[in-house]
C-alpha positions in Angstrom: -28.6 14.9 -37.8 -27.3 16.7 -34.5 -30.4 14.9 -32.9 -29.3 11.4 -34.2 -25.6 12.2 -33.1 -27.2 13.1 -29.5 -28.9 10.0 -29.4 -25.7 7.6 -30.8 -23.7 9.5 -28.2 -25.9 8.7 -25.2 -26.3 5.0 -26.2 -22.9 4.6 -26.4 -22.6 6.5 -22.4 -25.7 3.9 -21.8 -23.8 0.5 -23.0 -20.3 1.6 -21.7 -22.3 2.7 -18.0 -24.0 -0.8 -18.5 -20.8 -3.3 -19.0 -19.2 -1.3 -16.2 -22.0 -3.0 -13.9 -21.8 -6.1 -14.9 -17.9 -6.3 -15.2 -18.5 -4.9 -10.9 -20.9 -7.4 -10.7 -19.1 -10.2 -12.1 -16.6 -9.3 -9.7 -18.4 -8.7 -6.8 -20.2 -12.6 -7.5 -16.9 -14.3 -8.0 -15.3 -12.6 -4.3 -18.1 -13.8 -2.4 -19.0 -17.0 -3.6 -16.6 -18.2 -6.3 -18.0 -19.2 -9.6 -20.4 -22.2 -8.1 -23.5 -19.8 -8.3 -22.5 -17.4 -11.3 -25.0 -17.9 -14.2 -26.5 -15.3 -16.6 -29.7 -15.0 -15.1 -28.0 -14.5 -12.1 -25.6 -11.5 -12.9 -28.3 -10.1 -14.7 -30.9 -9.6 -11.3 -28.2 -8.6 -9.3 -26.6 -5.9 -12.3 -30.4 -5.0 -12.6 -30.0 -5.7 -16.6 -31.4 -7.7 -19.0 -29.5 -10.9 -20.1 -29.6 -10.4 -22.9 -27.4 -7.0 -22.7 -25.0 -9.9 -21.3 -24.7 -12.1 -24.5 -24.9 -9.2 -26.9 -21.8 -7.1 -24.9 -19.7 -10.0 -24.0 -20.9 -13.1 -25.5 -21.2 -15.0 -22.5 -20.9 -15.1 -19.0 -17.3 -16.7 -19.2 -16.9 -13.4 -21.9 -17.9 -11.7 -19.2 -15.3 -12.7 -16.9 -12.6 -12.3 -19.1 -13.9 -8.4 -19.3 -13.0 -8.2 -15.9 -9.7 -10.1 -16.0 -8.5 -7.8 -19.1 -9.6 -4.6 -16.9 -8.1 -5.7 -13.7 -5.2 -8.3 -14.5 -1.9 -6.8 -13.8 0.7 -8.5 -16.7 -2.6 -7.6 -19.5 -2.1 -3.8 -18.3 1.4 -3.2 -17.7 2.9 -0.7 -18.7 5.7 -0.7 -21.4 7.8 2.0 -20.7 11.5 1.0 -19.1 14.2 3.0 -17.5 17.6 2.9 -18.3 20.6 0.3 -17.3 21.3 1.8 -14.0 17.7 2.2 -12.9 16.4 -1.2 -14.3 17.5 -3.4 -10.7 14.7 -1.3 -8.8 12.7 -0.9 -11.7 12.2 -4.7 -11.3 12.0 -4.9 -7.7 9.1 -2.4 -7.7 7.4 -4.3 -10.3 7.4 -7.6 -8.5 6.6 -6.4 -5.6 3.6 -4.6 -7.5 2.6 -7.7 -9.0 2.4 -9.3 -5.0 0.4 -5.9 -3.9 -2.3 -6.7 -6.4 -3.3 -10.3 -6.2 -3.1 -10.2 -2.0 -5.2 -6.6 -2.2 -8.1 -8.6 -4.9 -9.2 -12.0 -4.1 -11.8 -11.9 -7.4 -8.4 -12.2 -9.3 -7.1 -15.3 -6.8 -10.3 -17.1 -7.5 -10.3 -16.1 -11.5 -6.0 -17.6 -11.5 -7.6 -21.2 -9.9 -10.2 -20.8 -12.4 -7.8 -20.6 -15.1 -5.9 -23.1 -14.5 -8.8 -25.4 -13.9 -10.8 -24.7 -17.1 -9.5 -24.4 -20.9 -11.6 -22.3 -23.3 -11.4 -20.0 -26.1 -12.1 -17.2 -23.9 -8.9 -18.1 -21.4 -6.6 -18.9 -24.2 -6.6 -15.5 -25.7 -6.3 -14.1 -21.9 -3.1 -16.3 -21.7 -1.7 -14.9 -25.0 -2.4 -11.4 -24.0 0.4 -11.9 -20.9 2.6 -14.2 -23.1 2.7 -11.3 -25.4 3.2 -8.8 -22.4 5.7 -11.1 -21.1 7.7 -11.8 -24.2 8.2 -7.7 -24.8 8.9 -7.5 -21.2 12.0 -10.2 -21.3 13.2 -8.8 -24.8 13.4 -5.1 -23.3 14.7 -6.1 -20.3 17.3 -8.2 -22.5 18.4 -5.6 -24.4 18.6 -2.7 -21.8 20.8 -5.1 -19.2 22.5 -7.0 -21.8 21.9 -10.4 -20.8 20.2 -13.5 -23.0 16.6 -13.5 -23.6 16.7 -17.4 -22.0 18.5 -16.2 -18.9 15.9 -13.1 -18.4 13.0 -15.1 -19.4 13.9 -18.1 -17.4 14.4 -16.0 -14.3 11.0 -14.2 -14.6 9.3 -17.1 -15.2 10.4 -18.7 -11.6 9.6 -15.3 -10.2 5.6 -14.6 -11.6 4.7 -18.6 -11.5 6.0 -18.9 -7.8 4.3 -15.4 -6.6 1.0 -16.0 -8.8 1.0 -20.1 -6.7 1.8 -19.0 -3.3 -0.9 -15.9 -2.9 -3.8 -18.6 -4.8 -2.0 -20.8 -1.5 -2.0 -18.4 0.9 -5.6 -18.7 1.5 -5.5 -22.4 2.5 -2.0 -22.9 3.4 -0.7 -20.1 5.6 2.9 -21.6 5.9 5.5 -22.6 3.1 9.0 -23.5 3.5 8.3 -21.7 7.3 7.1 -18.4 5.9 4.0 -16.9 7.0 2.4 -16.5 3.6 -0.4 -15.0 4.9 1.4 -12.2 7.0 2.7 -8.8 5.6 6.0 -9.8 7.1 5.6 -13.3 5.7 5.2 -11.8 2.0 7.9 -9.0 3.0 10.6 -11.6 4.0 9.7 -13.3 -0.2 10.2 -9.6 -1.7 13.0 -9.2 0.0 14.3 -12.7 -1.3 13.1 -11.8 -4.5 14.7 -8.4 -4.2 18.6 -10.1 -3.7 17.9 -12.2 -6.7 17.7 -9.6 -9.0 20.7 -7.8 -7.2 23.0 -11.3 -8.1 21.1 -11.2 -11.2 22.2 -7.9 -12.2 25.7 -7.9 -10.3 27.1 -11.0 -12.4 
């Protein structure tokens, strides 16, 4: 018995050590190259694995993808914990401006965003109901601690997200918008700070 619990043990440490180098693989693939020369034979030689260990951990290789978006995708793994009334202006700010620190730090999750919104599977509608559900908590907390409509809250993070997720997927091929340097610090600094006084009117209604 204590043998068989070693062995269970170490085979689970052996699968969890093996979809840790694919999910690095997958993401390593996708930065340099996109997804034009991502297949399962493929990611398998570079992960040194067996395909198979690809289809029987994640389905697929699009399964596989999704592993990496659910580890690394910032509105799957936010936090749920809020501060109070007073605190909740910079609460926000901070969280924005987390949400621009990410995507311009990881261009695997650029390319996986255009992905998304160029492909419709199974796969990427349960990665867009993870954030709608993320997102829904988020407006009703933030709702109920500031005391303001669900419509207005939701309406305003929704200009906030869609416009930061489309200008840093832009900033790659367009460095300019509206006369900001969108691929500058200061550039992304001066739309923070833009997005900082919006909450402050927000808020100070």
């Amino acid at each position: 018995m204590v043998t068989k619990g070693k062995i269970t043990v170490a085979s689970e440490r052996d699968r969890e050590a093996t979809e840790g180098r694919l999910i690095e693989t997958i993401g390593a693939m996708i930065r340099e190259s996109g997804f034009e020369k991502i297949g399962v034979n493929a990611v398998a030689e570079r992960a040194g694995v067996s395909k198979i260990l690809i289809y029987r951990y994640f389905g697929s290789v699009d399964g596989l993808v999704a592993a990496y978006v659910r580890q690394h995708d910032f509105w799957i793994n936010f936090p749920q914990e809020m501060p109070g009334r007073e605190a909740l202006p910079e609460w926000l700010k901070r969280m924005f401006r987390g949400h621009i620190a990410q995507l311009r730090a990881d261009p695997t999750l650029r390319r996986v965003c255009r992905w998304e919104l160029s492909s419709d599977n199974a796969l990427i509608a349960e990665l867009r109901a993870q954030r709608e559900r993320t997102g829904v908590e988020l407006v009703r907390q933030v709702s109920r601690i500031a005391g303001r409509p669900e419509t207005e809250v939701a309406a305003v993070a929704s200009l906030v997200t869609a416009s930061v997720t489309y200008l840093v997927m832009l900033e790659e091929f367009c460095p300019v918008y509206n006369g900001i340097a969108i691929d500058t610090d200061g550039g992304w600094e001066q739309v923070a700070q833009g997005i900082d006084r919006l909450i402050d009117r927000f808020f100070g209604e």
